[in-house]
C-alpha positions as CSV (number, residue, x, y, z in Angstrom):
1,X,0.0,0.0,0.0
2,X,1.3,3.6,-0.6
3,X,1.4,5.8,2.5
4,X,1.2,9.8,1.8
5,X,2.8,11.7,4.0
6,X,1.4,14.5,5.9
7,X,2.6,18.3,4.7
8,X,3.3,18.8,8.5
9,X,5.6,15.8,8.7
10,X,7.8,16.1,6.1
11,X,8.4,19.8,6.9
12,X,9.6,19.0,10.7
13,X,11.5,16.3,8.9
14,X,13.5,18.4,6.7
15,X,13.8,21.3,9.6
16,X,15.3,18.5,12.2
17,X,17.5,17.2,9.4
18,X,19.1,21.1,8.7
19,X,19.3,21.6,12.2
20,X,21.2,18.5,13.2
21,X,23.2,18.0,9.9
22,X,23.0,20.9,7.8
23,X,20.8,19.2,5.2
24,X,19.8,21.7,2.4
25,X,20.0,18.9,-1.0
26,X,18.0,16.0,-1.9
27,X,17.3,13.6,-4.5
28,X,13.8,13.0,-4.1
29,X,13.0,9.3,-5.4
30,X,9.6,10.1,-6.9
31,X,8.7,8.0,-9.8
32,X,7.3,10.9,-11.2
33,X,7.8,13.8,-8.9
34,X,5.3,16.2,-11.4
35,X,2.3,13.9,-11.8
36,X,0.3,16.3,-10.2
37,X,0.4,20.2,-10.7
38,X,-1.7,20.1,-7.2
39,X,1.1,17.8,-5.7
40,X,3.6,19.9,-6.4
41,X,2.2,23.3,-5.2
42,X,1.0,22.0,-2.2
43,X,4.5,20.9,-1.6
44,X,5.5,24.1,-2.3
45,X,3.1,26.0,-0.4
46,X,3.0,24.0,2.8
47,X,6.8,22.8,2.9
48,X,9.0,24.5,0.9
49,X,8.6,28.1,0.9
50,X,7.6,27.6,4.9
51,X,11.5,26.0,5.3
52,X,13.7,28.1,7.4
53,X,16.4,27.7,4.5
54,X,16.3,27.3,0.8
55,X,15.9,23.9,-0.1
56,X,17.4,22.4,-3.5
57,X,16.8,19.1,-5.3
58,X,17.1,16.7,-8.1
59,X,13.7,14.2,-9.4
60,X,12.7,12.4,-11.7
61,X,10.4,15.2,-14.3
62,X,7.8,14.3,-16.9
63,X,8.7,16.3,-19.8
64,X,5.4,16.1,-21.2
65,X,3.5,17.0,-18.3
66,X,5.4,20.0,-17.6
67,X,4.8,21.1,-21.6
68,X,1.4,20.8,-21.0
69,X,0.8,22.1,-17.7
70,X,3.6,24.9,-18.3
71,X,2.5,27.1,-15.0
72,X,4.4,24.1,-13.2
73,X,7.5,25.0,-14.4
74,X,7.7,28.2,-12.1
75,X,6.4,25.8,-9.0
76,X,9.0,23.6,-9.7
77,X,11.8,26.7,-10.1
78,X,10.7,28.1,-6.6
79,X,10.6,25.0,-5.1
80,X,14.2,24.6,-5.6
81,X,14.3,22.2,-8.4
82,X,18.1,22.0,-9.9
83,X,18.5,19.0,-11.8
84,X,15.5,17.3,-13.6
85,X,16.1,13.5,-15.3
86,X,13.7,13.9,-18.1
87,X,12.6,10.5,-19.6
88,X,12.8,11.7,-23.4
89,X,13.6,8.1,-24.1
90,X,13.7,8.4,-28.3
91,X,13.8,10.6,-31.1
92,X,11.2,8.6,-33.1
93,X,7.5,9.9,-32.6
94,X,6.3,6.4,-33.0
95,X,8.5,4.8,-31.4
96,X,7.8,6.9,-28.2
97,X,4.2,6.1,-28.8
98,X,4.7,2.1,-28.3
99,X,6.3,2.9,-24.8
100,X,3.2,5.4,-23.8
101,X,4.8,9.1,-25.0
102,X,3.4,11.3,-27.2
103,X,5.1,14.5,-27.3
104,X,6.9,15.2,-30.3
105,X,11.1,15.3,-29.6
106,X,11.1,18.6,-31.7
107,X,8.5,20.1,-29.2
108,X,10.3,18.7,-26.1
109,X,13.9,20.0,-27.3
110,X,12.4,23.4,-27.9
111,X,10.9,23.7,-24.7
112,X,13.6,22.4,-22.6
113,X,15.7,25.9,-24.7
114,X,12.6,27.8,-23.5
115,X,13.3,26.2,-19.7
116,X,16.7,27.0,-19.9
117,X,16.1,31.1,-21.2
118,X,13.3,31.5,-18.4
119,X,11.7,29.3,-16.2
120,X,14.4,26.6,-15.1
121,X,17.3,28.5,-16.5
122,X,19.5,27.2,-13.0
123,X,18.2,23.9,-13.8
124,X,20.6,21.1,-15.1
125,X,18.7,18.5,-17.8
126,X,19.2,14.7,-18.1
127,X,17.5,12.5,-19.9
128,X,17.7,8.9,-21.1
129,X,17.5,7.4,-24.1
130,X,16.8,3.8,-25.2
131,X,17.9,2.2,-28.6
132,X,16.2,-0.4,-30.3
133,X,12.6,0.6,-29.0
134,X,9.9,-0.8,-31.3
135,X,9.6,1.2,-34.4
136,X,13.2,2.7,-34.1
137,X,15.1,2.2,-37.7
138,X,19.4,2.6,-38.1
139,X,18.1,5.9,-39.7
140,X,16.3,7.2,-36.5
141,X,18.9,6.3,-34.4
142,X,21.4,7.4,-36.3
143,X,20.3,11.0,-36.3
144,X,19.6,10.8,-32.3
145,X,23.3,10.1,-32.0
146,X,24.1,13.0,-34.3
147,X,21.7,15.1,-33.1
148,X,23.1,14.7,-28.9
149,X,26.7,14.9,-30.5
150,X,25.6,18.0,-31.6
151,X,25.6,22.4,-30.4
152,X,21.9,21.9,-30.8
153,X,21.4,19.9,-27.9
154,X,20.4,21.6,-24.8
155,X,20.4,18.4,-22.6
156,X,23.3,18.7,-20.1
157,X,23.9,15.4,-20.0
158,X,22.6,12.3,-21.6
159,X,22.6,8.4,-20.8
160,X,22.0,5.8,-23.9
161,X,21.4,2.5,-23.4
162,X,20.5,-0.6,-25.8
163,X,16.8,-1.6,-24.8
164,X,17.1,-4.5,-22.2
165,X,14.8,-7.6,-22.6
166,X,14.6,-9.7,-20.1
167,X,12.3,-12.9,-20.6
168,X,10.0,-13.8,-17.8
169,X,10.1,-17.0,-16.1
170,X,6.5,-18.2,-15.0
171,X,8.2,-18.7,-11.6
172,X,9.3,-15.5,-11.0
173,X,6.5,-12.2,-10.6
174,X,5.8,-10.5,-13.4
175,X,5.3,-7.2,-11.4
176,X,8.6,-6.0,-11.5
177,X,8.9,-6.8,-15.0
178,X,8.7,-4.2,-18.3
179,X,6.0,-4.7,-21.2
180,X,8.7,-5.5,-23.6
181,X,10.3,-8.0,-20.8
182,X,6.4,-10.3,-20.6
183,X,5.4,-10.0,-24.1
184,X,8.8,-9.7,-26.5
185,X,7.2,-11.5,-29.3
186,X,4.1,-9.4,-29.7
187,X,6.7,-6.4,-30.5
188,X,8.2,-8.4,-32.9
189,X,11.5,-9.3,-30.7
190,X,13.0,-12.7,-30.4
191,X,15.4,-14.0,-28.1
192,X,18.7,-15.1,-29.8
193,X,20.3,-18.7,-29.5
194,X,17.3,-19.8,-27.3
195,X,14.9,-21.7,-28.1
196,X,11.4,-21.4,-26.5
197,X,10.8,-20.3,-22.7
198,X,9.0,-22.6,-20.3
């Protein structure tokens, strides 16, 4: 079950840990830390702006959700957001669809530029980026490389990695497990030198 933590708490928390250890950063381990644009005000309003310091941190930030709730972005800047892992994932508009995105990349590289003129200009971006998604083509992929190798990237930092499939075992629980890891062959993968799973 997930347990929400009172306002009230978490502010005496972050008070007792700056007054017995100097505490001021955090990596809050949010899955996404911007899911809500009430979340994330009331987090301001209630414990951040009522700390007896200025607080700074680094989460986990929906790129689409702050696009389209862009008043956020200022919530997020006050709050004392200053590094933001962004899961852009891909380049290719379809491919990003299969794993539940929809925001063109174009329209996410231009806003994070916007961010970085206005909003979130203190902020430091890092996203991910998975190769071999479903739909991705050597062409696609190719111009992601030579587009983050490039001055027109305003991500500060970027991870790549191959996508990762790994096949369930009927033993094991399938609840910690990725789409692409329980149902491979409906997206057209196949496992190589293996023949087929129990």
């Amino acid at each position: 079950p997930v347990t929400i933590k009172h306002c009230d708490v978490l502010r005496d928390e972050l008070i007792n840990n700056y007054e017995k250890y100097g505490v001021t950063r955090y990596i809050f381990s949010d899955d996404t830390y911007n899911d809500s644009a009430d979340k994330i005000t009331s987090l301001y309003e209630e414990v951040f702006s009522k700390l007896p310091f200025q607080l700074t941190f680094s989460s986990y930030i929906r790129l689409d959700l702050l696009h389209r709730f862009q008043e956020t972005a200022e919530v997020l800047q006050k709050s004392g957001l200053r590094s933001a892992l962004l899961g852009i994932e891909t380049n290719n508009h379809e491919s990003a669809k299969a794993i539940g995105k929809g925001l063109e990349f174009e329209k996410q590289i231009e806003y994070i530029k916007h961010l970085k003129q206005n909003e979130l200009k203190n902020t430091l971006f890092t996203s991910g980026f998975i190769f071999g998604l479903p739909k991705d083509t050597k062409e696609s992929m190719n111009e992601l490389e030579n587009f983050l190798l490039s001055k027109e990237n305003p991500i500060d930092h970027w991870i790549c990695r191959p996508l990762g499939i790994n096949p369930v075992n009927n033993s094991l629980q399938k609840k910690y497990f990725s789409e692409f890891d329980l149902n491979y062959e409906k997206y057209g993968y196949t496992i190589a030198g293996q023949g087929p799973l129990a």
